[in-house]
C-alpha positions as CSV (number, residue, x, y, z in Angstrom):
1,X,-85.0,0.8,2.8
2,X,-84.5,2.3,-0.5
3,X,-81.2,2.0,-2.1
4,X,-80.9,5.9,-2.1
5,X,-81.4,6.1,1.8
6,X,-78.7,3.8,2.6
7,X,-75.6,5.5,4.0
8,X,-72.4,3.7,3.2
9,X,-69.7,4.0,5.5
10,X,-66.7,5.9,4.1
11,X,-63.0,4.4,4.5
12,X,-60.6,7.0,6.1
13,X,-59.1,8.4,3.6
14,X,-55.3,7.7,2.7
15,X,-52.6,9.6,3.5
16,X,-49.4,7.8,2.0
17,X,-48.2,7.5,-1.2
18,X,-46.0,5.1,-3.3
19,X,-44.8,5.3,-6.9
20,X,-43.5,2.5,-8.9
21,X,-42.4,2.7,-12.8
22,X,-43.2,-0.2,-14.8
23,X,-43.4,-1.7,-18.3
24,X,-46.4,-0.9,-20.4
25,X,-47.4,-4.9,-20.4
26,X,-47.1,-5.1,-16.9
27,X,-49.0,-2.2,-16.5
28,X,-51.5,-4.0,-18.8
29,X,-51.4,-6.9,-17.0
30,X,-52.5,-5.7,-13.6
31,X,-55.4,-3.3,-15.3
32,X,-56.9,-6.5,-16.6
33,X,-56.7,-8.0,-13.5
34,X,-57.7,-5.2,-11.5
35,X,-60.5,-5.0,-14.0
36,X,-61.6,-8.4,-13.8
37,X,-61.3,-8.5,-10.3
38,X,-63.8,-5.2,-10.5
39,X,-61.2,-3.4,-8.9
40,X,-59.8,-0.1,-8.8
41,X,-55.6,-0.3,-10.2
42,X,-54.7,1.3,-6.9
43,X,-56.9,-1.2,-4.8
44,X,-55.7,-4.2,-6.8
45,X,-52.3,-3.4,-6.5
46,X,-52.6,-2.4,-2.5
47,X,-54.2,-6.1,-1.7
48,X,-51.8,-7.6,-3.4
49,X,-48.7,-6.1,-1.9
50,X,-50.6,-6.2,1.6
51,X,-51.4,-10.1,1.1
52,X,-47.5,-10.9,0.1
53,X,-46.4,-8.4,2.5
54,X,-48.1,-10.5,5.2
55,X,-47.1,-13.9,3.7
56,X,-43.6,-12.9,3.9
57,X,-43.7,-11.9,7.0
58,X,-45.5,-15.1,8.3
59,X,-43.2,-17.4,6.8
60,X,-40.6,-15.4,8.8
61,X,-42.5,-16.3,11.8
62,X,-43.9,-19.3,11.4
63,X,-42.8,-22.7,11.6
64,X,-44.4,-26.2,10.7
65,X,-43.6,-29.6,11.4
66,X,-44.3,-33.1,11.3
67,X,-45.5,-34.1,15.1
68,X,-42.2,-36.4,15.6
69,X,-40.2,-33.4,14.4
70,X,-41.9,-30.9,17.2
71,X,-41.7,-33.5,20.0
72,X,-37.9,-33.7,19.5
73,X,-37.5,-29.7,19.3
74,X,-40.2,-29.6,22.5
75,X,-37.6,-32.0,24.3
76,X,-34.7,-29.8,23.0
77,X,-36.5,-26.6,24.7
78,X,-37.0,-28.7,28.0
79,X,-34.2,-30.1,28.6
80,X,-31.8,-28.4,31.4
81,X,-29.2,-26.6,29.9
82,X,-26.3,-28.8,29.5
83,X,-23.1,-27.3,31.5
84,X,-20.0,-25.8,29.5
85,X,-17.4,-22.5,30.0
86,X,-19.7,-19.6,28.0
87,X,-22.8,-20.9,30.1
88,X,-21.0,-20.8,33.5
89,X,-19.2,-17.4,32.5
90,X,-22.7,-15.6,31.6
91,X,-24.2,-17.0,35.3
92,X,-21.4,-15.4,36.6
93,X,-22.2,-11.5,35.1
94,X,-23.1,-9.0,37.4
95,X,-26.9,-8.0,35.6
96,X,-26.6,-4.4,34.1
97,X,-30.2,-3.1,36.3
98,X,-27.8,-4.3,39.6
């Protein structure tokens, strides 16, 4: 196939917009990148704020430990519940759906 017969799927196009101000040198700073990267500015800067977005987030969500560390919370979560006043006063509340 010729590479003028080959049909290119097209992205849907984007609807929202965001505006930051910054310096002239940081501005410089992610055009080179961008550039080197061979990247539009808007792409560039998208990826990158989707990437840290989603690091954030996982760090929020995830957890790791050493394998003596996760045995002790694992015995933590299945152990019986021990026995004290606020435990015995919530198994005494009528449920709200009753």
């Amino acid at each position: 196939m010729a590479a003028s017969t080959v049909r290119r799927r097209r992205a849907p196009p984007r609807s929202g917009v965001i505006n930051i101000r910054v310096k002239p040198a940081e501005r410089a700073l992610i055009d080179g990148a961008a550039a080197a990267a061979g990247k539009s500015r808007s792409d560039f800067m998208l990826e990158a704020s989707r990437r840290a977005a989603q690091e954030l987030l996982l760090d929020q969500v995830l957890l790791r430990v050493d394998r003596a560390t996760f045995a002790r919370f694992e015995a933590l979560l299945d152990a019986p519940a021990r026995p004290n006043e606020r435990l015995q006063k919530l198994l005494q509340l009528k449920p709200p759906w009753e």
